[in-house]
N, C-alpha and C positions, 0 to 999 in steps of 0.2 A: 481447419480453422483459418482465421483469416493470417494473411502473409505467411502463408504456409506453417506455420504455426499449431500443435497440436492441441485438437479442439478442447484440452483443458484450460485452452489461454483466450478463447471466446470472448470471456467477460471482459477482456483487455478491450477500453478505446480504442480506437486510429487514432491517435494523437502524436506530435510532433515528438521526439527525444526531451525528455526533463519534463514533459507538459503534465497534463491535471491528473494522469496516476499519483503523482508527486505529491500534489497540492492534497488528496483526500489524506485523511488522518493514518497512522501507520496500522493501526487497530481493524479500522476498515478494508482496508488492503487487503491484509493477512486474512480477514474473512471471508474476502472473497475467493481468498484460493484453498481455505480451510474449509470447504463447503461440508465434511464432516464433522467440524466442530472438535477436531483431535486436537488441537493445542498446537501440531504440529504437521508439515507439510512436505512434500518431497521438495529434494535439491532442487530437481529437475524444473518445478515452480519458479523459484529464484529467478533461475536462468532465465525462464522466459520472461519473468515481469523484469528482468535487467536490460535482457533484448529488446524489450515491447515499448517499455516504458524510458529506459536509461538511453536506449539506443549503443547499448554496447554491441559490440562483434561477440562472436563466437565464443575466443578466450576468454575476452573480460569479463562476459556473464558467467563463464565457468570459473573464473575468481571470485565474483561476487556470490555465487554460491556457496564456494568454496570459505569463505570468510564466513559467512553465516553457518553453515556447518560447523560447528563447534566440536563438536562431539565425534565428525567427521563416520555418521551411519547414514549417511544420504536424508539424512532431511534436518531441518531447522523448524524448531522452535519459536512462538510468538516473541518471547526474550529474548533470544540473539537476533532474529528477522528486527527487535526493535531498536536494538541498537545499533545494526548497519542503518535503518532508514535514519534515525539521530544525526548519526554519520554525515549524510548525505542532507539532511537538513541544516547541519552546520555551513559542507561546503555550498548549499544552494546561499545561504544565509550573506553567507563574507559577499558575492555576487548583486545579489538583489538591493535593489534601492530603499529607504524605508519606507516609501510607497507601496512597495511589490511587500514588504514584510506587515503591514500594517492589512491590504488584502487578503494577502494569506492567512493571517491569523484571522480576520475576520471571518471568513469562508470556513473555516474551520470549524472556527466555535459557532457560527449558525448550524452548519450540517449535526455539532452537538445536540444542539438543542431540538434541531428535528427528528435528532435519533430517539432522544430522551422522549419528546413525547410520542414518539410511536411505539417506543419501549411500555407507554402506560395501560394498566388495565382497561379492558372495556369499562367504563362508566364512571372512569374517575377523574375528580374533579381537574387535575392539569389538563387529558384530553378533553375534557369537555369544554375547558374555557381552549385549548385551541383554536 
């Protein structure tokens, strides 16, 4: 994978520490590393999107795993994985200007509403007035 990275962490950007893994919704995140749809994902994930995305070192992503394991059986849950990202959206929060919170939130709730209507049936009336 890229940055020597195991090729479970592919779907990870190149993007700077903090950058647009951050910014997508916690939901979507979690899916992209939940590619079976278990609800639930190895530790070893964590780590990498802390590394990829947080730009932690080594330990720290093995903390932030570690905090996300709840249950402490090597893997975390959409519910605790949501409230470390919570976490981190507060500390991103106290930082950012209300400029950067006001795009945020907007980019967010667009990628919503894109999800929503690709969520729609073939033929129906939301995709269609898409």
């Amino acid at each position: 994978g890229a940055r020597g990275l195991q090729p479970e962490f592919d779907w990870l950007p190149d993007l700077p520490p903090l950058g647009g893994c951050l910014d997508l919704p916690s939901y979507v995140v979690f899916a992209c590393m939940d590619t079976e749809g278990a609800g639930s994902v190895p530790a070893s994930a964590i780590r990498g999107l802390a590394s990829r995305c947080l730009g932690f070192g080594a330990r720290e992503a093995a903390q932030a795993a570690a905090v996300c394991d709840l249950s402490q059986r090597g893997t975390v849950t959409y519910r605790d994985f949501r409230r470390y990202s919570e976490h981190l959206d507060r500390q991103r929060a106290a930082r950012n200007s209300p400029e950067e919170a006001r795009a945020l939130s907007a980019f967010r709730s667009g990628l919503r509403s894109i999800l929503e209507l690709a969520s729609q049936p073939d033929g129906s009336a939301e995709k269609a007035g898409a």
